[in-house]
C-alpha positions as CSV (number, residue, x, y, z in Angstrom):
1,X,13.2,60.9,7.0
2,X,12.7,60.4,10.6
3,X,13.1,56.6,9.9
4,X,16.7,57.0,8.1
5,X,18.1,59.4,11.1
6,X,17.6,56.8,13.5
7,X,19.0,54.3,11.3
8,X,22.3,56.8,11.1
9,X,25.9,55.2,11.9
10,X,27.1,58.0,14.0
11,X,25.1,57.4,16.7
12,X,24.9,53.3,16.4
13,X,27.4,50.8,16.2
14,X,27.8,49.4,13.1
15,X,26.5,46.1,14.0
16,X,23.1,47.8,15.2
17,X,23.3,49.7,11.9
18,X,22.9,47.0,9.9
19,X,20.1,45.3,12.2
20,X,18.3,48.5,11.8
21,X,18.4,48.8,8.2
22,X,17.2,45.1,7.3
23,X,14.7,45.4,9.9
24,X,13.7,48.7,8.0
25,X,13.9,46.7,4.8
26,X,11.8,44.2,6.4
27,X,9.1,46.6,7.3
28,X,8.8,48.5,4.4
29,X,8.5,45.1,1.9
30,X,4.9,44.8,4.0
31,X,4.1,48.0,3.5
32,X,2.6,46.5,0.2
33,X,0.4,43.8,2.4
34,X,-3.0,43.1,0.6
35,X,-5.4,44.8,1.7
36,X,-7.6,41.5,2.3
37,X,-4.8,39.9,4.5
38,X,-3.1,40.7,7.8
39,X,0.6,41.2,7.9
40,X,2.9,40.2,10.8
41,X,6.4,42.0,10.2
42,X,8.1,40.8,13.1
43,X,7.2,36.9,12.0
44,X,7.1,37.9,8.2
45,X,3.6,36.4,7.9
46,X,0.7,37.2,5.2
47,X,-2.6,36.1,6.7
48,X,-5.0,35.7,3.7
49,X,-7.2,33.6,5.3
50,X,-10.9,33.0,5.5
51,X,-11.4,36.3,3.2
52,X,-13.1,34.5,0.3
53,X,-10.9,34.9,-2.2
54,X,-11.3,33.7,-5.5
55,X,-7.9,34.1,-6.4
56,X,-4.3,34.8,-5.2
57,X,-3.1,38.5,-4.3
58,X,-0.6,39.8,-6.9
59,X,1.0,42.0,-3.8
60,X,2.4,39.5,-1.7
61,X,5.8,40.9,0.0
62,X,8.6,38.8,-1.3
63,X,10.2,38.7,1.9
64,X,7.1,36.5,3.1
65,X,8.2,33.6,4.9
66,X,4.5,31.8,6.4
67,X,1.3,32.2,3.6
68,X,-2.0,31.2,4.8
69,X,-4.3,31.2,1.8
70,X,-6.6,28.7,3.9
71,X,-10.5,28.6,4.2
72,X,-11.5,30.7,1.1
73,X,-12.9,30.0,-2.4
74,X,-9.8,29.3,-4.9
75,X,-10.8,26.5,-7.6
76,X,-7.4,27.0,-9.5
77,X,-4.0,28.9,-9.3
78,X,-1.6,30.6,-11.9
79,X,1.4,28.9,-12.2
80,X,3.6,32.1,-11.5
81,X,1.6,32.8,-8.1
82,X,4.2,32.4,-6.1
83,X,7.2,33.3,-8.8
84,X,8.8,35.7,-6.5
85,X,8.4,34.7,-3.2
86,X,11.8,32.6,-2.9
87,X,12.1,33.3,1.2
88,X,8.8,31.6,1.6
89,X,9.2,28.7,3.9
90,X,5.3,27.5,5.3
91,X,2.4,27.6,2.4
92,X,-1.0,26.6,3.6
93,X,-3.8,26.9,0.9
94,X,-6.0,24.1,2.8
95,X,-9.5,23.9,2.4
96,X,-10.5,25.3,-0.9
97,X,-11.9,24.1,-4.3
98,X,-8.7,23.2,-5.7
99,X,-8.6,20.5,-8.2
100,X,-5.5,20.8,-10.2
101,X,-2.3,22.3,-9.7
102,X,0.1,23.8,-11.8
103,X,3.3,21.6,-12.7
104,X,5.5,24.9,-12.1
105,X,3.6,26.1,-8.9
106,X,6.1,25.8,-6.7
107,X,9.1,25.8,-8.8
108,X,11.0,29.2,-7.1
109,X,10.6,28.2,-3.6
110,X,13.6,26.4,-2.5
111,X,13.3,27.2,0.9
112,X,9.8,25.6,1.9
113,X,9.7,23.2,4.6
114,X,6.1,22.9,5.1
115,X,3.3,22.6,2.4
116,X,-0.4,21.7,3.3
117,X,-3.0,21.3,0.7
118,X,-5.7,19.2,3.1
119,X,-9.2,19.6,2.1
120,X,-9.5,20.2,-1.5
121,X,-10.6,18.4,-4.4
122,X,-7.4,17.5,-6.3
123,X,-7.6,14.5,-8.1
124,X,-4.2,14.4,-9.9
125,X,-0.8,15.5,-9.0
126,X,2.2,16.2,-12.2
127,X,5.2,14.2,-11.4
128,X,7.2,17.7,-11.6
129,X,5.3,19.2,-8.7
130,X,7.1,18.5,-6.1
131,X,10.8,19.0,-7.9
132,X,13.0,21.8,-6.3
133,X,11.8,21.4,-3.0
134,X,15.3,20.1,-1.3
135,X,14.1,21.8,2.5
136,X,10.6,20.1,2.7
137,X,9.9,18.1,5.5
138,X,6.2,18.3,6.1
139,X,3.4,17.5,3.5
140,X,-0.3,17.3,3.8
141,X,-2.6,16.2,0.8
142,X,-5.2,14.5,3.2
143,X,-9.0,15.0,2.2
144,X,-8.8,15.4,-1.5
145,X,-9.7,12.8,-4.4
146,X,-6.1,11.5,-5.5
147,X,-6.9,7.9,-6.7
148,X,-3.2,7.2,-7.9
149,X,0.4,8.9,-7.3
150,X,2.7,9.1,-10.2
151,X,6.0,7.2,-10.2
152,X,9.1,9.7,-9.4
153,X,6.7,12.4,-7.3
154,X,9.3,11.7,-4.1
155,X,12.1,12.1,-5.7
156,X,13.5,15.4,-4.9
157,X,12.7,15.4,-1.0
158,X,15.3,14.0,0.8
159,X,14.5,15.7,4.2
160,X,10.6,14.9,4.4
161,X,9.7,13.1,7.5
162,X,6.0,13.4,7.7
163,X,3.5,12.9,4.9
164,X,-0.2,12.4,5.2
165,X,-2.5,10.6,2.3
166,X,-5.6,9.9,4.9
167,X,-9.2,10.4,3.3
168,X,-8.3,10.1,-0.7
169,X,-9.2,7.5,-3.7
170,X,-6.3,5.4,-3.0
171,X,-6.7,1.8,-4.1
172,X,-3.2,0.9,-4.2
173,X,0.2,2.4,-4.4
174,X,3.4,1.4,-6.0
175,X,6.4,0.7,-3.5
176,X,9.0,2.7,-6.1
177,X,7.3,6.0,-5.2
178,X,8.1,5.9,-1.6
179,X,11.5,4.0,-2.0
180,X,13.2,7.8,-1.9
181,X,11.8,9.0,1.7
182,X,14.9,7.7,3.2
183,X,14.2,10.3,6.1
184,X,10.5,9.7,6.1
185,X,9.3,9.1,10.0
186,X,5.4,8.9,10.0
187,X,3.0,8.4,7.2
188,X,-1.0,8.2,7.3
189,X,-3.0,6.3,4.6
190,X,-6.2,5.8,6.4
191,X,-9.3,6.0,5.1
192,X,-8.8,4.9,1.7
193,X,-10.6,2.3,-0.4
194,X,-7.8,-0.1,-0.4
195,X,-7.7,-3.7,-2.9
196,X,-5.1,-5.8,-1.0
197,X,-4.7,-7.9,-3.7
198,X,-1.4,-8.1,-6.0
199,X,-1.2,-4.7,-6.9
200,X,-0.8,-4.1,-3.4
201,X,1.7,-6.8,-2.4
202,X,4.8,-5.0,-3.4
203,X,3.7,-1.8,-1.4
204,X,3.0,-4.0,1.4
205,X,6.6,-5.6,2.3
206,X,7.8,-1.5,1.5
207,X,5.4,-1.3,4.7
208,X,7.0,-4.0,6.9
209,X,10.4,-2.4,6.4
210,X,9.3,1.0,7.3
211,X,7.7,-0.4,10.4
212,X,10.9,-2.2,10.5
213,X,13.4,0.5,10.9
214,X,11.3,2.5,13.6
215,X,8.4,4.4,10.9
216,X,5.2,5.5,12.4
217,X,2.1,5.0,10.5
218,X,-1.6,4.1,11.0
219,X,-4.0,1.6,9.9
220,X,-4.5,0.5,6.3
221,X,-7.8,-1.4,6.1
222,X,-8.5,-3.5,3.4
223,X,-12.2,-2.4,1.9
224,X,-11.7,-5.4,-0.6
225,X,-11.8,-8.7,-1.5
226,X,-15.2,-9.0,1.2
227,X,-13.1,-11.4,3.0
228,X,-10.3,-8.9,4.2
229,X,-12.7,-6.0,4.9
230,X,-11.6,-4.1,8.2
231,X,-8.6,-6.0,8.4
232,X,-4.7,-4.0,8.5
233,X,-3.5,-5.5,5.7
234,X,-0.1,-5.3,7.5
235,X,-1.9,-8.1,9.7
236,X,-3.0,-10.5,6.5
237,X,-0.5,-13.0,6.2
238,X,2.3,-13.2,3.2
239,X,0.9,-16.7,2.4
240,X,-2.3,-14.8,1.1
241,X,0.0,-13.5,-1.9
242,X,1.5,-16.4,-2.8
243,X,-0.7,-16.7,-5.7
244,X,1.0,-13.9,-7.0
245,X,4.1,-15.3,-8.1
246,X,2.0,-18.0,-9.8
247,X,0.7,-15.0,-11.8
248,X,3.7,-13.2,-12.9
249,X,4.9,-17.1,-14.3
250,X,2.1,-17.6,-16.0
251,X,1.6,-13.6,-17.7
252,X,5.6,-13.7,-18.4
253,X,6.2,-14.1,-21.7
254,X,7.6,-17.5,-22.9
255,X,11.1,-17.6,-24.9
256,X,9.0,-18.7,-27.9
257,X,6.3,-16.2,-27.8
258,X,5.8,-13.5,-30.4
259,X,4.2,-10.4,-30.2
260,X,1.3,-10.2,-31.8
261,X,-0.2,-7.5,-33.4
262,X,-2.2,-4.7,-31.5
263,X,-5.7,-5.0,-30.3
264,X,-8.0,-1.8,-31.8
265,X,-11.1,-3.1,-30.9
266,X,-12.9,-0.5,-29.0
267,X,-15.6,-2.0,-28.1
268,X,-15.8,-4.3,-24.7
269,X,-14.4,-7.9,-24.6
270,X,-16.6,-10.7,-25.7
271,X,-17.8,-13.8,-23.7
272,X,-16.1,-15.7,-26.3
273,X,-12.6,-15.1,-27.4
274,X,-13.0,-13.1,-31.2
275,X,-11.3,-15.3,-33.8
276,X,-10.5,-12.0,-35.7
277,X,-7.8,-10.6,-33.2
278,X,-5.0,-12.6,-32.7
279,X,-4.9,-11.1,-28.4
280,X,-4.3,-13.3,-25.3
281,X,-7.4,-13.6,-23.3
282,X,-6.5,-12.3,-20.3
283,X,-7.9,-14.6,-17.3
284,X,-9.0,-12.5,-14.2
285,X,-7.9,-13.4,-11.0
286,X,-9.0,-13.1,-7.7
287,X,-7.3,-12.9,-4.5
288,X,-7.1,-15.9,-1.9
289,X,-10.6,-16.2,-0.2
290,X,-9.5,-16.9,3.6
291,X,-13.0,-18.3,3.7
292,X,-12.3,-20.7,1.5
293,X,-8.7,-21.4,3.0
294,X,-10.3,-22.4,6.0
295,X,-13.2,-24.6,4.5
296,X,-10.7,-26.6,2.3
297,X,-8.3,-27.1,5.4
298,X,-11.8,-28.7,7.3
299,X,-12.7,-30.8,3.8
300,X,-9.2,-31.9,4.1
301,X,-9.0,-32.8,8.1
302,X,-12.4,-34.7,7.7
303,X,-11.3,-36.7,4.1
304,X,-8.1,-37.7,6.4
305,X,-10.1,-38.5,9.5
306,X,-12.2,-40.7,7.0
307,X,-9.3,-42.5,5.7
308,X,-7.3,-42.9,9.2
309,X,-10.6,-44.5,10.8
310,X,-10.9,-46.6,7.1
311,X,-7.6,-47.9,7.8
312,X,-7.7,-48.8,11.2
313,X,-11.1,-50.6,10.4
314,X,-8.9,-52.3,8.1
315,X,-5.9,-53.4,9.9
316,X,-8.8,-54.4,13.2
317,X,-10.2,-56.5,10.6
318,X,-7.2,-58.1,9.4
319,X,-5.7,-59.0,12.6
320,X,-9.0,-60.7,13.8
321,X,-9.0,-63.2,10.3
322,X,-5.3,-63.9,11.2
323,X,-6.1,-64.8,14.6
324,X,-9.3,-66.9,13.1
325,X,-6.4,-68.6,10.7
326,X,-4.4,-69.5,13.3
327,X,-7.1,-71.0,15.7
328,X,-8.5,-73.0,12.8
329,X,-4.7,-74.6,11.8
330,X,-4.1,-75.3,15.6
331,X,-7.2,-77.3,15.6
332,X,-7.0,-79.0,12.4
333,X,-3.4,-80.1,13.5
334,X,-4.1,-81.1,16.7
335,X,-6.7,-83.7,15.0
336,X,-4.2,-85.1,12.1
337,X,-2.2,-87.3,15.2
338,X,-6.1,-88.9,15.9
339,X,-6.7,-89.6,11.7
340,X,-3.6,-91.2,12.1
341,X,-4.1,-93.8,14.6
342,X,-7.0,-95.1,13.2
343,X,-5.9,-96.2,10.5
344,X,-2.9,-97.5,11.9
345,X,-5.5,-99.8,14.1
346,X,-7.3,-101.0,11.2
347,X,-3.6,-102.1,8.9
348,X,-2.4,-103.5,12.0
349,X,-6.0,-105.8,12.5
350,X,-5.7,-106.7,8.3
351,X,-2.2,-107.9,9.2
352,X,-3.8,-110.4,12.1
353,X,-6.3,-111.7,9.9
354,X,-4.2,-112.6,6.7
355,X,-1.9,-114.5,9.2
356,X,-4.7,-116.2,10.8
């Protein structure tokens, strides 16, 4: 009763009335705080944090605007968890045993801007998890066991600009996932096991034009082929994927191929192709070896150093015969004029004897 006097219009403007009363609204909505957690009413925040709990209080105030459900023992979370908190803007529920999450989890809250799930051991993400979250602009999913991202999970956040996928099972990513992040500033993918071989070349031009237009992100180092270990893959040359184009030629399908029918074979492929299934072999290939790049590029300067020094043996050779050629006829025709004039001696003495 005390409370509602004070709040009382005849001795308040109105203005400070109605400040009063939602300030009064405010503080009796945490009246209900959990008993595990610490409530702040001025900052409307629910501190449930390093309590070791298994699961989420059903008593949350709905006008809660930070949660910090961080450091304690939660291995999964009812999809209605959060149903009612529709003001909540921060959500931290970082390091915990998480290792799913519910498609509708976050569903009712519209107004979140920043959602950290760092530190668990989520392994999959639904497509629909992130849908309905127009206002978010920071995301953490670093340190958990994601190996791939499903096509269409970005779509709905036009306003992130920060997004962290450091320490996770990521091997590759497909460039159409991030293609909606129009407002996305800084990225981290560190510390995954990334193949930068085909699967990554798409995902890998998506990274140039990021760079491109002013993005921030940090290293993504190859773990395979052996060749490319260490190395930024932002720093490996386009000419390394050029084999790929040769590949999608060669698997595109031909204007006079026909499907054929279905492989069921469970068991694993044969050495030799099975003359029971009508299926294309599929050839695997490998990425460009830059080892090998550089070996054939020696073999090639040493087969043309070969030849160059085989042809100038050649040509060395041929001008000193033509110069022997030309000796020898200058000789020989300087002694035709002395053959000559012999035997012009000799008709000349048979003439002086028949006369005689």
């Amino acid at each position: 009763m005390r409370v509602a006097r004070r709040c009382y219009p005849s001795r308040w403007a109105q203005g400070s009335f109605v400040a009063c009363c939602l300030s009064l609204c405010a503080a009796s909505s945490l009246l209900s705080c959990p008993s595990l957690c610490k409530c702040n009413i001025s900052s409307l925040q629910v501190d449930c944090s390093g309590r070791g709990l298994t699961s989420v209080p059903p008593n949350i105030p709905q006008d809660t605007r930070t949660l910090l459900l961080l450091n304690n023992r939660l291995s999964s979370i009812s999809g209605k968890a959060f149903s009612n908190l529709s003001s909540l803007h921060r959500l931290d529920i970082s390091n915990n045993f998480l290792d799913q999450l519910p498609s509708q989890l976050l569903s009712n809250l519209g107004n979140l801007t920043e959602l950290r799930l760092r530190n668990n051991s989520i392994r999959s993400l639904d497509r629909d998890l992130l849908q309905g979250l127009p206002l978010l602009r920071r995301l953490d999913l670093s340190l958990n066991g994601l190996s791939q991202l499903p096509s269409g999970l970005f779509d709905d956040l036009p306003t992130l600009h920060w997004l962290t996928l450091r320490s996770n099972r990521l091997q590759n990513l497909d460039r159409v996932t991030f293609e909606p992040l129009s407002n996305l500033e800084t990225i981290q993918l560190g510390d995954n096991p990334w193949e930068c071989d085909c699967n990554l070349r798409d995902f890998k031009h998506w990274m140039e034009w990021f760079t491109y237009r002013g993005g921030k992100m940090d290293e993504l180092q190859c773990t395979l082929p052996k060749d490319l270990r260490g190395r930024d893959i932002r720093m490996v040359p386009v000419e390394m994927f050029s084999y790929c184009s040769q590949l999608d030629d060669e698997n595109s399908p031909g204007p006079s191929d026909k499907p054929g029918p279905p492989c069921t074979k469970a068991s694993p492929a044969p050495l030799e192709p099975d003359p029971g299934l009508d299926c294309p072999q599929r050839q695997r290939y490998r990425p460009a070896s830059v080892r090998r790049a550089i070996g054939t590029v020696i073999i090639a300067g040493v087969v043309c150093g070969v030849v160059c020094i085989m042809m100038v043996v050649a040509a060395a050779y041929g001008c000193i015969y033509a110069s022997l050629m030309a000796k020898y006829q200058r000789e020989l025709k300087k002694r035709q004029p002395l053959m000559g004039d012999a035997e012009g001696e000799q008709e000349e003495q048979r003439q002086i004897s028949s006369v005689a």
